[in-house]
C-alpha positions, 0 to 999 in steps of 0.5 A: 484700507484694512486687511483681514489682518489689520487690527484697530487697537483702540476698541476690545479687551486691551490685555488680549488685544496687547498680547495677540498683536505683540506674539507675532511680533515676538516671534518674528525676532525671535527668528530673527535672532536666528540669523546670527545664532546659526552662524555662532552655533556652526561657527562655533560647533565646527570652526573653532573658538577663534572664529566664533570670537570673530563672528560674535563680535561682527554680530555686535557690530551689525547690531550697532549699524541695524539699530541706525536702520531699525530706528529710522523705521521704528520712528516712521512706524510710531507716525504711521500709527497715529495717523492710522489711529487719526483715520487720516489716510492721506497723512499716512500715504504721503508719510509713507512716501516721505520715510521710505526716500529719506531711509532708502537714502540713509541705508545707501549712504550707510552701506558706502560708508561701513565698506569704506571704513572696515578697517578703521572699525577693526581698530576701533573695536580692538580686534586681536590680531590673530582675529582680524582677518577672519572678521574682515571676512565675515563682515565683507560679506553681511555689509552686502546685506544692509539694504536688505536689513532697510527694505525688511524693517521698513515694510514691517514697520509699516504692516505693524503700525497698521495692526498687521504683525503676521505678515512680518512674521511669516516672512522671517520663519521663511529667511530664517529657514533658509538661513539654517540651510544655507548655513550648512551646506556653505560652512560643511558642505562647501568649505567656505568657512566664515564666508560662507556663513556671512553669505547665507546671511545676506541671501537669506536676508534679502529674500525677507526684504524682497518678499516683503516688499511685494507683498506689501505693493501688491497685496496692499495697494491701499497702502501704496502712495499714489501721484498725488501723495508723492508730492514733496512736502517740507512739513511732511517730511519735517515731521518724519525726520523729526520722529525717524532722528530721534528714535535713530539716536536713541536705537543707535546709542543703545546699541553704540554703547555696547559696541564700546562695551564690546571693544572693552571685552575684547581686550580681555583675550579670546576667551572672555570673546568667545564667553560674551559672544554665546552670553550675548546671543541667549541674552538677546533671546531671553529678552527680545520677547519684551523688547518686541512687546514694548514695541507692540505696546508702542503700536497700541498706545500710538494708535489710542493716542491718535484716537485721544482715547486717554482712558484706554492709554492709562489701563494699557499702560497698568496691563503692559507692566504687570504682563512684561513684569511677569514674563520677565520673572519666568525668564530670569529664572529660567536662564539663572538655573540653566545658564550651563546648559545653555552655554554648552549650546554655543561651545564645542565640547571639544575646544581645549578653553571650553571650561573657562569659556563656559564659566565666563559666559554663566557669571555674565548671564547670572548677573544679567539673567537676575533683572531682566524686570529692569529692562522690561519696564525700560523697553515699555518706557521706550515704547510710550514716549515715542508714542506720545510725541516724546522720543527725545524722552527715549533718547534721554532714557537711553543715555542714562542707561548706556552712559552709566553701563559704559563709564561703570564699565571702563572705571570697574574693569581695570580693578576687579575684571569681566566682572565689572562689565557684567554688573554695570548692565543692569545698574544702568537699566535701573537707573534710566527706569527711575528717570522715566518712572518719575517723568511720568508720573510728575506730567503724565497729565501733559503727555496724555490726549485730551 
């Protein structure tokens, strides 16, 4: 059933082991974020600062409707892991079967839904006026891209939790490649303006999707279900919806959050849009590496869980957060002394605002860039209650950590500005790791195999 690139995390040194899984995991979003950062940087570079507020908030929008997708898979992925670490090879394809009908009917039921709602949303997110035809736009077009989103995310999920996380990766380098590409010739080459950035997108978006896909079907047909595992179970798909719901909830508050935070930003007027959405976009990059490496460190303690390999879960769990703990002071540092610079990435020097823009987004990302260890140790807390059987912990966690960011953030607002937005982030990231710090530590006993 295993691959030249399937890996068994439940045998070797773990630190390397957690490490060489996670890279291209880290890597994958990394180009994932691509997707987006292209568009922010053409639109921003040679449509204007209007048109890079519209985009940047679509792009929090489409993180927000990506989570529902994302959290579905990740779920699935967390049972796939631990049948795969059970070595129970009839569990794991009639889960298969189960997750990918159950999430292929959530991302039907989402698309119908976003295109039916578009304008209500606009309202929602207090888009100003002279904004909102060019994000009716743009979103018009990246819509057409969710089911492309759930073949990608559910296939990866599927390759990851059974040690797989090259092929994944070599398919987004493709898709973000080409993404870049399209991205010039429809925005410069072809005048199609916000349009055609969203069009590349998709395009791109559904050539990881499809590819993906066969890959898995025809590469790995061990993988596949067959008559026998296709047969519907109630207890099967219980357990997969139970998993699957939970993480959603988790993924989709996490990201529901920010969307509010976002319709709070946007009252603020374009330029505090422009600044959060070039902000935003080298955030996600700066911590996205712990975010896939709390994700890998999921994939590992899952797999030792099915093992009942307590003993190798407590030294992975001491390994994972002096690893994310370390990165994550490399990187604070590196984004607190070129916040400048990097923000000048994002604006065209040009732009009358590009002053205030700039300093905008350098006050955020000094607040931000300064605890990037409060969010390290949060995504590993994700990570191993999902793999243990808890995700209700995770949705917990991140009600504690959203729930303060957004009451914080509309109570400071109206006194003291952007600022109280800002500071609101990582008050809530500290608060939802003392919660799950201390739940650990008092049943830890309980949440480990015997």
């Amino acid at each position: 059933m295993a691959t030249k690139h399937d890996t068994a995390l439940t045998t070797g040194p773990i630190t390397q082991s957690l490490i060489l899984f996670a890279l291209p995991m880290m890597a994958g979003n990394l180009l994932q974020q691509l997707y987006n950062v292209a568009d922010t940087i053409i639109v921003g570079r040679f449509l204007g600062a209007d048109t890079l507020a519209a985009v940047g908030s679509a792009y929090t929008l489409m993180t927000f409707l990506t989570s529902i997708l994302l959290g579905l898979c990740m779920g699935s992925g967390a049972l796939f892991s631990i049948r795969w670490g059970e070595g129970d090879q009839t569990g794991l394809k009639s889960g298969i079967f189960h997750a990918f009908v159950f999430i292929a009917a959530a991302a039907l039921a989402l698309t119908v839904a976003v295109f039916a709602l578009l304008d209500p949303i606009l309202v929602l997110l207090q888009v100003p006026e002279g904004i909102i035809p060019l994000m009716h736009s743009y979103l018009w077009c990246i819509f057409w891209g969710i089911p492309a989103v759930f073949l990608y995310n559910y296939f990866a999920a599927l390759l990851r939790a059974v040690g797989n996380s090259v092929v994944p990766l070599v398919f987004l380098g493709v898709s973000a490649v080409l993404n870049i590409v399209l991205d010039l010739v429809f925005v410069l080459v072809c005048a199609w303006g916000v349009a055609g950035a969203a069009v590349a997108t998709v395009l791109a978006q559904y050539v990881s999707g499809i590819g993906i896909t066969v890959y898995t079907l025809f590469r790995l047909p061990a993988l596949v279900p067959g008559r026998e595992d296709r047969r519907w179970n109630r207890g099967v798909l219980s357990e997969i919806v139970s998993f699957s719901l939970l993480t959603c909830v988790q993924q989709s508050i996490m990201n529901f959050g920010i969307l509010m935070v976002q319709g709070l930003v946007n009252s603020f007027g374009e330029v505090v849009m422009a600044a959060f959405a070039a902000a935003v976009k080298i955030d996600s990059f700066a911590y996205m590496p712990v975010q896939d490496f709390g994700n890998a460190f999921s994939t590992f303690i899952a797999q030792n869980y099915g093992a009942h390999n307590a003993e190798r879960i407590r030294k992975g769990t001491r390994s994972a957060v002096v690893s994310s703990t370390v990165f994550c002071i490399m990187v604070s540092t590196v984004v607190c002394l070129f916040a400048a610079p990097l923000m000048g990435i994002f604006v065209d020097p040009a732009d009358p605002a590009v002053t205030e823009i700039t300093a905008v987004g350098v006050q955020y990302l000094w607040i931000e860039g300064a605890c990037y260890c409060g969010i390290g140790i949060l995504f590993l807390l994700y990570g191993f209650y999902r793999a243990v059987r808890r995700p209700a912990m995770s949705v917990i966690l991140t009600v504690c950590s959203l729930g303060t960011r957004v009451a914080l953030a509309y109570a400071l607002a109206p006194h003291v500005g952007v600022w109280g937005i800002w500071i609101s982030v990582p008050i809530g990231w500290a608060l939802a790791d003392l919660v799950g710090a201390v739940y650990y530590f008092r049943h830890r006993t309980a949440l480990l195999p015997e």
